[in-house]
C-alpha positions, 0 to 999 in steps of 0.5 A: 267727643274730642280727638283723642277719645276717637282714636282710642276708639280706634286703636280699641276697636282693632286690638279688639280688647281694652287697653291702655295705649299710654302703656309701654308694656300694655302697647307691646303686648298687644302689638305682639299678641294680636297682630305678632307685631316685635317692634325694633329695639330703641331707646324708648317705645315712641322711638320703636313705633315710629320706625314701625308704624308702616307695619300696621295701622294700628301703630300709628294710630298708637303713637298719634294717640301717644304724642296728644296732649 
């Protein structure tokens, strides 16, 4: 299992539902619905997250995971 594949494991197992971490809109939702999460307004979602990510684990998590190749 490489790196990547764990941490989606991860981010899965604290949204408690499947989804796409590679997905703006699927991220934002999840993040408002699951953990009432609003995310600052910037230019881009990674931009958002990263200013975020002290707020839950789960953001960084999803930003690592965004930033892998």
């Amino acid at each position: 299992m490489s790196n990547k594949d764990f941490i989606l494991q991860r981010i899965r197992v604290y949204a408690g539902k499947e989804f796409d971490p590679a997905e703006d809109q699927q991220v934002a939702d999840v993040l408002r619905s699951r953990f009432n999460i609003r995310l600052p307004q910037r230019s881009s979602l990674n931009a958002s997250l990263a200013l975020a990510t002290s707020d839950h684990e789960i953001i960084g998590l999803v930003l690592q995971y965004r930033t892998m190749t």
